[in-house]
C-alpha positions in Angstrom: 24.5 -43.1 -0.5 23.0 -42.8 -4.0 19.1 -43.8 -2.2 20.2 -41.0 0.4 20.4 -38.8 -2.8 17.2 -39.5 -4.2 15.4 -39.3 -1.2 16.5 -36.1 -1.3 16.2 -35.2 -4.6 12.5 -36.9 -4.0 11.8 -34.6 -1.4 12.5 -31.5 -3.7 10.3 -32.1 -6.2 7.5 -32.8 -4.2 7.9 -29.2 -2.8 8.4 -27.8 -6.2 5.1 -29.2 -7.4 3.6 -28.2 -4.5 4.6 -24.6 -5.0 4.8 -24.0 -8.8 2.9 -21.7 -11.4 1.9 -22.5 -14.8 5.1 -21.4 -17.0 7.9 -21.9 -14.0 9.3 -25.1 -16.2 10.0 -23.4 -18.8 11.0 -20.1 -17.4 13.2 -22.1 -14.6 14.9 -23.8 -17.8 15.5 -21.0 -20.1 17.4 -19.2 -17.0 19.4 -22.5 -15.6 19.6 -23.3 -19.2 18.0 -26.9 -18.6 16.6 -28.3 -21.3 13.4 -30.1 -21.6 13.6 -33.3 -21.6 16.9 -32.8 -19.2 14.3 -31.0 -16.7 11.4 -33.8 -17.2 13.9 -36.8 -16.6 15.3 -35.1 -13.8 11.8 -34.6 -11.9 10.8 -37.7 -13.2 13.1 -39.4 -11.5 14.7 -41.3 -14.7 18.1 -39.2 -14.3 19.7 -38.0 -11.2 19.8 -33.9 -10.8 22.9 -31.9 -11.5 23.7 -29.0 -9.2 22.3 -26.7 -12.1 18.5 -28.7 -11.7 18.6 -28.9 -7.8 19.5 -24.7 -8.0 16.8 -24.6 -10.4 14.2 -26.3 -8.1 15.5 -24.5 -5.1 14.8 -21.0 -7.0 11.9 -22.3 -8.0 10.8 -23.4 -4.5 12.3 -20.2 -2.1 13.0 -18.3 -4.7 16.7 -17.6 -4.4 
């Protein structure tokens, strides 16, 4: 279950980056409230994401 997760967790930030602006970390954190190093673990793969990081991404990626 937990490599089903990342898989899919994988799979999001590869459309994130593939999609993203210069400023949507930062703006993405300040409105999920994410911090830093929170959102660079997270896409870094060090940490599973919480719900509030995978909505972030989502926004970030369809924007809703």
């Amino acid at each position: 279950m937990s490599a089903a997760v990342a898989r899919v967790q994988h799979d999001l930030v590869l459309r994130y980056k593939a999609v993203r602006r210069h400023g949507d970390r930062r703006r993405l954190g300040r409105t999920f409230g994410i911090s830093e190093s929170a959102w660079s673990r997270c896409l870094s793969g060090e940490q599973f994401m919480g719900g509030t990081v995978m909505a972030a991404l989502l926004y970030g990626i369809h924007g809703w």
